[in-house]
DRENPA-3360 file (N, C-alpha, C; in nm, 2 decimals, always signed):
BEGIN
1 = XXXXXXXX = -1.41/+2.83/+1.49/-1.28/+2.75/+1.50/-1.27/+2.67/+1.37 ~ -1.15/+2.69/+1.30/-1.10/+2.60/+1.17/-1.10/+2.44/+1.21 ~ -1.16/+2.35/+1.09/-1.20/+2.24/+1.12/-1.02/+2.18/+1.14 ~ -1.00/+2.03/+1.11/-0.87/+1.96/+1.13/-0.80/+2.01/+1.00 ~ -0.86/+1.97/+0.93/-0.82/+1.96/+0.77/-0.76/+2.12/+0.76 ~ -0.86/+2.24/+0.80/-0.81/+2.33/+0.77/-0.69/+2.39/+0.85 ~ -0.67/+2.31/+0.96/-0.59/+2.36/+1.05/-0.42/+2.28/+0.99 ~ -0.44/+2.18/+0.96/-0.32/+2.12/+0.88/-0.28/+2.17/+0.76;
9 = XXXXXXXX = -0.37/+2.21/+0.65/-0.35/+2.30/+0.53/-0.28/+2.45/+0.60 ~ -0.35/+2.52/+0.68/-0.26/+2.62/+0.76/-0.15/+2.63/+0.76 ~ -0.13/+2.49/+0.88/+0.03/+2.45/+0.90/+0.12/+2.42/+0.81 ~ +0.08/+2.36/+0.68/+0.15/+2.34/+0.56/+0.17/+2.44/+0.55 ~ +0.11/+2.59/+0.54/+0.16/+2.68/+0.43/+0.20/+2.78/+0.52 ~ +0.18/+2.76/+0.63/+0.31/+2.84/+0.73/+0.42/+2.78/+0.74 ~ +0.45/+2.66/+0.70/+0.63/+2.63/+0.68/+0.63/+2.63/+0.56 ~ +0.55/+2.62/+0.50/+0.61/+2.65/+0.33/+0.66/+2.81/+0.32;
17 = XXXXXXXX = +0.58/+2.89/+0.42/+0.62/+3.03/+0.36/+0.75/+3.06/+0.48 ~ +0.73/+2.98/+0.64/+0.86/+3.06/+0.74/+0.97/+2.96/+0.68 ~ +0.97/+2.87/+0.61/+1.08/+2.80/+0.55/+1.11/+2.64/+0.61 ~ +0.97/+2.64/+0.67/+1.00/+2.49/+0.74/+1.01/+2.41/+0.66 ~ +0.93/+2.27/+0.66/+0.99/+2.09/+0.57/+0.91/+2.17/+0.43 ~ +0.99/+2.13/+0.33/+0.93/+2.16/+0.23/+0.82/+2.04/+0.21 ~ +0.72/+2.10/+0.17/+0.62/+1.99/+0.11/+0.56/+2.00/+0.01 ~ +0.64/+2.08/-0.08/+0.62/+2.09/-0.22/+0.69/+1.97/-0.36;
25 = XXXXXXXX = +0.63/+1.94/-0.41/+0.68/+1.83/-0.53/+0.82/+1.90/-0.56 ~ +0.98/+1.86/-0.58/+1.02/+1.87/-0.71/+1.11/+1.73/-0.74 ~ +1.12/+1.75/-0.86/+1.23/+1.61/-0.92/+1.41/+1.65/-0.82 ~ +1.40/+1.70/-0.83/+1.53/+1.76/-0.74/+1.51/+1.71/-0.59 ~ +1.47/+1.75/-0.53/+1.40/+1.69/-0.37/+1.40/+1.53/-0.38 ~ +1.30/+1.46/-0.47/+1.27/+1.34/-0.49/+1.37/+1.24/-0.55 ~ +1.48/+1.30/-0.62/+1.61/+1.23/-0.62/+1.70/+1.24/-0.53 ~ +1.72/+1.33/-0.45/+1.78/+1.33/-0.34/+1.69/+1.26/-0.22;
33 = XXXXXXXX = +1.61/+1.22/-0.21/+1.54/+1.11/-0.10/+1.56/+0.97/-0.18 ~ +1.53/+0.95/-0.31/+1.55/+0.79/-0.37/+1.70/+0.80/-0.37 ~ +1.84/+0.87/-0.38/+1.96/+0.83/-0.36/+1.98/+0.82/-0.19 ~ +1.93/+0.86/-0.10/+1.99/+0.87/+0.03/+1.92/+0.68/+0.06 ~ +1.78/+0.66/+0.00/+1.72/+0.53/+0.01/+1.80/+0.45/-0.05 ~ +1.88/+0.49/-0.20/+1.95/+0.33/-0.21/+2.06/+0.33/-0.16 ~ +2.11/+0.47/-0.09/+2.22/+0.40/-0.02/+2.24/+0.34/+0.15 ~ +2.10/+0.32/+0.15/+2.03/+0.24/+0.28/+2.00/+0.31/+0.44;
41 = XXXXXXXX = +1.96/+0.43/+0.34/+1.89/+0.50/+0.47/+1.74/+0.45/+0.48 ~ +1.68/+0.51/+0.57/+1.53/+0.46/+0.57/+1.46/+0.57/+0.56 ~ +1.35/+0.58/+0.55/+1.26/+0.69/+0.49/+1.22/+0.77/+0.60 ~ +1.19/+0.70/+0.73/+1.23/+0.76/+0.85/+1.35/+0.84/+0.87 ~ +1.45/+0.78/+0.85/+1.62/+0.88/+0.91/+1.58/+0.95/+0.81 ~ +1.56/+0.99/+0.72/+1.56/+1.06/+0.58/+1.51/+1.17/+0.64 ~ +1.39/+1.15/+0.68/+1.27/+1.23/+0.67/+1.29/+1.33/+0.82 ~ +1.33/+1.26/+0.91/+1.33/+1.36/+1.04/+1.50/+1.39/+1.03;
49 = XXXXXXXX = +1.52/+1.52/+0.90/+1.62/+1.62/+0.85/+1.53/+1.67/+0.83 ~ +1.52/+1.76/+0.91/+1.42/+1.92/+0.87/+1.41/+2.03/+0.72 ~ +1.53/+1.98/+0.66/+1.54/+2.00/+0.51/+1.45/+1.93/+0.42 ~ +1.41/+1.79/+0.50/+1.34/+1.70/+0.41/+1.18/+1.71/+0.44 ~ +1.08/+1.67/+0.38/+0.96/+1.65/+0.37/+0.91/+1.57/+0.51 ~ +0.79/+1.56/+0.56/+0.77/+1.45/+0.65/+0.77/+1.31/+0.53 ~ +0.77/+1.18/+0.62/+0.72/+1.07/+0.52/+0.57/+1.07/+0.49 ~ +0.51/+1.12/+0.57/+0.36/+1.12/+0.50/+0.38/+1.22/+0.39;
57 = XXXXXXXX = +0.45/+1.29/+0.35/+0.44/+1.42/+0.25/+0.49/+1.29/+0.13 ~ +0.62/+1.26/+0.18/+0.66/+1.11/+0.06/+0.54/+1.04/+0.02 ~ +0.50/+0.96/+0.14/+0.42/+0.90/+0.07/+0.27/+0.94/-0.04 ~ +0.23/+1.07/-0.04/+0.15/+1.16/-0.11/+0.21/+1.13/-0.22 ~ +0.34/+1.20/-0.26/+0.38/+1.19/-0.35/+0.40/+1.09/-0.48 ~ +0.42/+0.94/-0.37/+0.42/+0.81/-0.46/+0.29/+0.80/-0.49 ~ +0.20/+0.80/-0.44/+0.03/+0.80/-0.44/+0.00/+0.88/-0.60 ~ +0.09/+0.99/-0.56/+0.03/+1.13/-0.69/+0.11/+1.13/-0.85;
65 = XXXXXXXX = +0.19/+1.04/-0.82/+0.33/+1.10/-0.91/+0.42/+0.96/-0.98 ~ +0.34/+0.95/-1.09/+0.42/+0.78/-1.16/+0.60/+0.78/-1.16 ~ +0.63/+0.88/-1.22/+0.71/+0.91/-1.23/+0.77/+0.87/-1.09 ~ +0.75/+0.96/-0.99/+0.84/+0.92/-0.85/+0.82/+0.78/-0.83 ~ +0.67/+0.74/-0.84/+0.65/+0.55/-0.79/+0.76/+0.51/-0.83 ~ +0.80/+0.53/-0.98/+0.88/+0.43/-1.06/+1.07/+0.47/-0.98 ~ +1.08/+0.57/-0.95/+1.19/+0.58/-0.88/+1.20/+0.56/-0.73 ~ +1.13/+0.55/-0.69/+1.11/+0.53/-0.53/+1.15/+0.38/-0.52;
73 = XXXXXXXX = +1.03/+0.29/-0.63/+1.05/+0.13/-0.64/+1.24/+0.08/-0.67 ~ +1.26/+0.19/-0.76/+1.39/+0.14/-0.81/+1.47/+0.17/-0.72 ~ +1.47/+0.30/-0.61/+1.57/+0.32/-0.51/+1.52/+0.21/-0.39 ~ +1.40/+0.16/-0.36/+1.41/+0.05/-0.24/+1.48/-0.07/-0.29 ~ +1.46/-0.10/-0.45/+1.57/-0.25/-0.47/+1.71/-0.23/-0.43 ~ +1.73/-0.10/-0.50/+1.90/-0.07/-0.40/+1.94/-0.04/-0.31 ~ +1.83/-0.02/-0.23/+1.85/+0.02/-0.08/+1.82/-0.15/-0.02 ~ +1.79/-0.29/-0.11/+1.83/-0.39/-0.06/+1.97/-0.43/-0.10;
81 = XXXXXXXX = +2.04/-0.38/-0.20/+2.14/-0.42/-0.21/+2.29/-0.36/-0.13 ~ +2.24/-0.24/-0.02/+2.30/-0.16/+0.02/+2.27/-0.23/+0.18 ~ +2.13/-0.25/+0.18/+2.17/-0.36/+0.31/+2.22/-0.48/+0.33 ~ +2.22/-0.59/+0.21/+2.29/-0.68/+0.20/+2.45/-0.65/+0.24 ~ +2.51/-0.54/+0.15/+2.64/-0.47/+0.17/+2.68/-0.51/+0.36 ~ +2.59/-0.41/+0.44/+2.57/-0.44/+0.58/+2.56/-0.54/+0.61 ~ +2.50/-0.62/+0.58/+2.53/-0.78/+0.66/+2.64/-0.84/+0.67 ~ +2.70/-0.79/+0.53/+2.83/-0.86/+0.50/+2.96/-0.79/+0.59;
89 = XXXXXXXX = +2.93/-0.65/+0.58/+3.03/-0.58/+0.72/+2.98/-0.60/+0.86 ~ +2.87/-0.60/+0.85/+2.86/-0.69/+1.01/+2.91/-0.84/+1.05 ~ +2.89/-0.91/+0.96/+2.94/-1.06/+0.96/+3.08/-1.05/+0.99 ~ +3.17/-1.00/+0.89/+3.32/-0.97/+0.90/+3.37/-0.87/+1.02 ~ +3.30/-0.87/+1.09/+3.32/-0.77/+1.17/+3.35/-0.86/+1.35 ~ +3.47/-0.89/+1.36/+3.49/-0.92/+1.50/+3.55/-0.89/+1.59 ~ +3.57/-0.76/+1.53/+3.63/-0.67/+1.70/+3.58/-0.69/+1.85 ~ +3.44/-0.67/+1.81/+3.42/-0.68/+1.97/+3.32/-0.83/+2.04;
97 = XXXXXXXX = +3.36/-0.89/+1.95/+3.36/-1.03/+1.96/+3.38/-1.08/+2.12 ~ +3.53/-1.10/+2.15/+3.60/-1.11/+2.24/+3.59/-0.97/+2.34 ~ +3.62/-1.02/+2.49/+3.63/-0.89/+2.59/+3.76/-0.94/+2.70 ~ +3.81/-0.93/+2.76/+3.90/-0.95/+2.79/+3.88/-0.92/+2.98 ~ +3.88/-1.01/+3.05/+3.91/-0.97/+3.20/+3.99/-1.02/+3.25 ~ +4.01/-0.92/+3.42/+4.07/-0.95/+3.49/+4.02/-1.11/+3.58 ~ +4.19/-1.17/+3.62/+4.15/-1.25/+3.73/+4.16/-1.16/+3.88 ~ +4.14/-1.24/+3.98/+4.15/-1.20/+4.10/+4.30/-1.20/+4.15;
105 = XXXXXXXX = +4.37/-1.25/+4.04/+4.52/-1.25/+4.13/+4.58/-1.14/+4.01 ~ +4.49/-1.07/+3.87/+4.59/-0.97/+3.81/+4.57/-1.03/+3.70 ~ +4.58/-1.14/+3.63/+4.61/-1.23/+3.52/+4.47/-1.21/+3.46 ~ +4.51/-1.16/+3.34/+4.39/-1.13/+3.24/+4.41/-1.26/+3.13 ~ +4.23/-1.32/+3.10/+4.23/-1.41/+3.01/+4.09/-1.31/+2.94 ~ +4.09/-1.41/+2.77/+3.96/-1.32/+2.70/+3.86/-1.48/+2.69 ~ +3.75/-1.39/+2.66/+3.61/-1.49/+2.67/+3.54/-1.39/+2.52 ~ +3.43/-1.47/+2.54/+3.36/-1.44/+2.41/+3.28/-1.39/+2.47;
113 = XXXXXXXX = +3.22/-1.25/+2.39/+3.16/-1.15/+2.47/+2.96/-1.19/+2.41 ~ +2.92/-1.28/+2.46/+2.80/-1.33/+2.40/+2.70/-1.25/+2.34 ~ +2.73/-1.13/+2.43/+2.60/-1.01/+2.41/+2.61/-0.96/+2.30 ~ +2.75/-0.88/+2.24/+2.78/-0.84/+2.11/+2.77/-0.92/+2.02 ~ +2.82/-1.10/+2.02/+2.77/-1.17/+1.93/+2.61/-1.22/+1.89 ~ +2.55/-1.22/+2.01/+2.41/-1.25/+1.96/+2.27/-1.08/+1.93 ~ +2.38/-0.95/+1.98/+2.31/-0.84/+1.91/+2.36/-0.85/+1.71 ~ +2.49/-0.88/+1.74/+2.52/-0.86/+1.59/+2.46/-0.98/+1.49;
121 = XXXXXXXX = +2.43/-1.09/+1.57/+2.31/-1.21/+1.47/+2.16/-1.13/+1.48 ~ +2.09/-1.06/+1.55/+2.02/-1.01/+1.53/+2.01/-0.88/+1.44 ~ +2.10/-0.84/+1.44/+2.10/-0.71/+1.32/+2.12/-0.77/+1.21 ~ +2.20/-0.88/+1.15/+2.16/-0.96/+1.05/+2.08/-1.01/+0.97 ~ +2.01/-1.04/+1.13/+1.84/-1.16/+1.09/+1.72/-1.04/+1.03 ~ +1.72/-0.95/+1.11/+1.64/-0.80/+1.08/+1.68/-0.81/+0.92 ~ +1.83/-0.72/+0.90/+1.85/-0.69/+0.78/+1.80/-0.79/+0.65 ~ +1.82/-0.93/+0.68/+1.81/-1.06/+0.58/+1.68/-1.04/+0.55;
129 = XXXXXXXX = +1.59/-1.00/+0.67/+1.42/-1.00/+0.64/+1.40/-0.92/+0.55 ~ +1.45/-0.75/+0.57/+1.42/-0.63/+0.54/+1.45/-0.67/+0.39 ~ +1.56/-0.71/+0.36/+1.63/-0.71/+0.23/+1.54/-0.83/+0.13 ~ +1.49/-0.94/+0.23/+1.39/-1.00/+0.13/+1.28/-0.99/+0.10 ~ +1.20/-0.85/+0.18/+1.10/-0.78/+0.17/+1.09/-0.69/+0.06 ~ +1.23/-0.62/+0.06/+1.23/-0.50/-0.07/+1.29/-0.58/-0.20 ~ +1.31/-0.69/-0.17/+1.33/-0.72/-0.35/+1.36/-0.90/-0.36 ~ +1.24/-0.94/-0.30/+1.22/-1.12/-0.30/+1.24/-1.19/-0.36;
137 = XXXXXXXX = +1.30/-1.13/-0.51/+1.32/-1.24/-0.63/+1.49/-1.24/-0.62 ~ +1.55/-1.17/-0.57/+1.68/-1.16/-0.54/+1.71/-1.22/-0.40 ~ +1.68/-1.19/-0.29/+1.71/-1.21/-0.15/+1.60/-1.29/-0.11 ~ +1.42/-1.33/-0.16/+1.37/-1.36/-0.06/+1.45/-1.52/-0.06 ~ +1.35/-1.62/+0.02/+1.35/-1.78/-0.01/+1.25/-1.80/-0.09 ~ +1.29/-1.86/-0.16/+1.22/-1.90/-0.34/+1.14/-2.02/-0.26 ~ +0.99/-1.98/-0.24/+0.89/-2.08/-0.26/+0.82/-2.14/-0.41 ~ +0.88/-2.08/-0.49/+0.82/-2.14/-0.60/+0.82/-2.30/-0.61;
145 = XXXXXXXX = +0.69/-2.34/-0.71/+0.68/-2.49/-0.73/+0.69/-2.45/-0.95 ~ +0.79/-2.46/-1.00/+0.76/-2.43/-1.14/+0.70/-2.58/-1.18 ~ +0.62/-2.57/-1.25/+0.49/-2.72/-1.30/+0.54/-2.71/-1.46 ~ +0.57/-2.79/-1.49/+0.57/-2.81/-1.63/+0.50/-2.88/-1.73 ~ +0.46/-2.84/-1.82/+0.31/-2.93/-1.91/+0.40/-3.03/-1.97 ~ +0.28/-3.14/-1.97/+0.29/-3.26/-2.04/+0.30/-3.24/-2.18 ~ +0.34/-3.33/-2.25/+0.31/-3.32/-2.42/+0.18/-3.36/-2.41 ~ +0.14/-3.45/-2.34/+0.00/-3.52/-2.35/-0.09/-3.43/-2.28;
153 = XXXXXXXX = -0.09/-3.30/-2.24/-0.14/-3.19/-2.22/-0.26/-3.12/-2.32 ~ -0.18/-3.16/-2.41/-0.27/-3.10/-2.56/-0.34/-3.15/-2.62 ~ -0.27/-3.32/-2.60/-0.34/-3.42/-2.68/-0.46/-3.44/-2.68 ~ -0.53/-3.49/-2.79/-0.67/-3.50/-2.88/-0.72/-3.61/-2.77 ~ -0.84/-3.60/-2.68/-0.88/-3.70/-2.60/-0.89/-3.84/-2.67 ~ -0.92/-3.80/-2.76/-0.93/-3.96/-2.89/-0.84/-4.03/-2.84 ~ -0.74/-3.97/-2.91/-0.60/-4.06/-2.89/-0.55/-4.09/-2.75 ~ -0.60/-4.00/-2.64/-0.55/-4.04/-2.53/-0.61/-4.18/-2.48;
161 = XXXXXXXX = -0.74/-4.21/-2.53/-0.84/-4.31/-2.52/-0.77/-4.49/-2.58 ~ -0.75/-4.38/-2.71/-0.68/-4.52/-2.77/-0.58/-4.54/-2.72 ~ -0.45/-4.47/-2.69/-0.35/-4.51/-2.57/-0.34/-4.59/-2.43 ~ -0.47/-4.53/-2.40/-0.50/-4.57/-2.26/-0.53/-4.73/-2.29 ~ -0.61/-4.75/-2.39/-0.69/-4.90/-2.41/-0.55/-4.98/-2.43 ~ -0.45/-4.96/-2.55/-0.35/-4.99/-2.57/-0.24/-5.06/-2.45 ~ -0.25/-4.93/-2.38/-0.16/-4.97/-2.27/-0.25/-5.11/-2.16 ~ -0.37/-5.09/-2.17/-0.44/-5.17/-2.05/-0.45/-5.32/-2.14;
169 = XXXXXXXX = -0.45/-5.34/-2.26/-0.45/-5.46/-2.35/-0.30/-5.52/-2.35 ~ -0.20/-5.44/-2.32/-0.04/-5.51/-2.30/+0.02/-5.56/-2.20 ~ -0.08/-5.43/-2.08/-0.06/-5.50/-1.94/-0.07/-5.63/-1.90 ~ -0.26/-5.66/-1.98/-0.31/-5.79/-1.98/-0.26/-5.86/-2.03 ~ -0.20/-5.83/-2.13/-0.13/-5.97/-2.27/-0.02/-5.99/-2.21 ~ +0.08/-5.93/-2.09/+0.19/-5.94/-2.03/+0.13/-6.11/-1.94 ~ +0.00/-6.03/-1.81/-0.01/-6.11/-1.71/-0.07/-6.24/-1.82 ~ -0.08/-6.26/-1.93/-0.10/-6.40/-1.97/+0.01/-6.50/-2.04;
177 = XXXXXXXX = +0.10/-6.40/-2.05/+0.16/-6.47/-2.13/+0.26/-6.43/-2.24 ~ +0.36/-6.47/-2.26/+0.44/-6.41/-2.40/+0.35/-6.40/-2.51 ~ +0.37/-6.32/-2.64/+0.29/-6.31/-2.73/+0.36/-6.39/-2.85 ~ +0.25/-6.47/-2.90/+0.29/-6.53/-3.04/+0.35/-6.45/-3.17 ~ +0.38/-6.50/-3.23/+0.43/-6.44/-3.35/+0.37/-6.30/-3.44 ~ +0.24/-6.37/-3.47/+0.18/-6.32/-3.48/+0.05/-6.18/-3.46 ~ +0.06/-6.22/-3.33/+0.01/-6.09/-3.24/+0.12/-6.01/-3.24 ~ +0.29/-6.01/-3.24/+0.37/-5.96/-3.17/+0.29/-5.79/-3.20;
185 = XXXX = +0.32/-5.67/-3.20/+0.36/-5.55/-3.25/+0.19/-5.52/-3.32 ~ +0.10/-5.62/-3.29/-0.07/-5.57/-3.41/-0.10/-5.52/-3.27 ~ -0.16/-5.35/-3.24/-0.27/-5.29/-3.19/-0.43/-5.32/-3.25 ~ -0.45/-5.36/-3.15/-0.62/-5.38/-3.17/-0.70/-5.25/-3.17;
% end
């Protein structure tokens, strides 16, 4: 009996030869999967079209193939901007907002249909995530803390010394008193 491994190599090359998923590399195939991704399909819907590859075949390929990494990366940032797109038609989108019923005497009034409003905040909230997942410097929340150096960062500890003394000798000369003429402006 053929081990797993050989039994899966098998099945690869019985649909490669009866014409099943291709699971052969080409640049042709691999542009047609990164344009169907930026235009915000997912690699799943993609993938279960029998014309296309499995996703485990994809992801081999990104593993094997710089060239696709670097297109694959570039079609998921626009497959965030193709979701964003969707939020924005879902947002504007209030058809089914409202539903409309009967009273018991015939007289129709409309209400707000809560279920379609709070499925369509959830397809939203999903998308906002998804979209700050595939390209964070655009869509995620900016945790950054940017820190900026001191001038006195660089500075020669000497002089930080002598500063420091300076400043704790003015403090003092403050808590005693105005300074004479003579002292005004002399560092000790």
């Amino acid at each position: 009996m053929p081990s797993i491994g050989q039994q899966s190599l098998q099945r690869r090359t019985e649909c490669e030869v009866s014409g099943g998923r291709p699971s052969k590399y080409s640049a042709k195939l691999a542009t047609e999967i990164c344009d169907l991704l930026a235009q915000g399909q997912s690699l799943r819907e993609i993938c279960r079209n029998e014309a296309m590859p499995t996703d485990r075949t994809v992801h081999r390929w990104i593993e094997a193939k710089e060239d696709f990494r670097q297109q694959y990366a570039r079609a998921r940032e626009a497959q965030a901007d193709a979701i964003f797109d969707e939020i924005l038609e879902i947002v504007d989108d209030g058809t089914n907002d409202w539903v409309e019923r009967t009273n018991s005497d015939g007289s129709k009034y409309t209400v707000v249909d809560h279920e379609h409003v709070s499925r369509s905040k959830l397809r939203v909230d999903a998308r906002k995530w998804i979209a700050a997942k595939l390209a964070p410097k655009k869509y995620g929340d900016e945790k950054t803390i940017n820190i900026k150096k001191s001038p006195l960062d660089d500075a020669d500890p000497s002089v930080l010394a002598r500063l420091a003394d300076v400043l704790e000798q003015s403090e003092s000369g403050a808590q005693e008193g105005p300074v004479s003429g003579d002292e005004a402006g002399t560092v000790h």
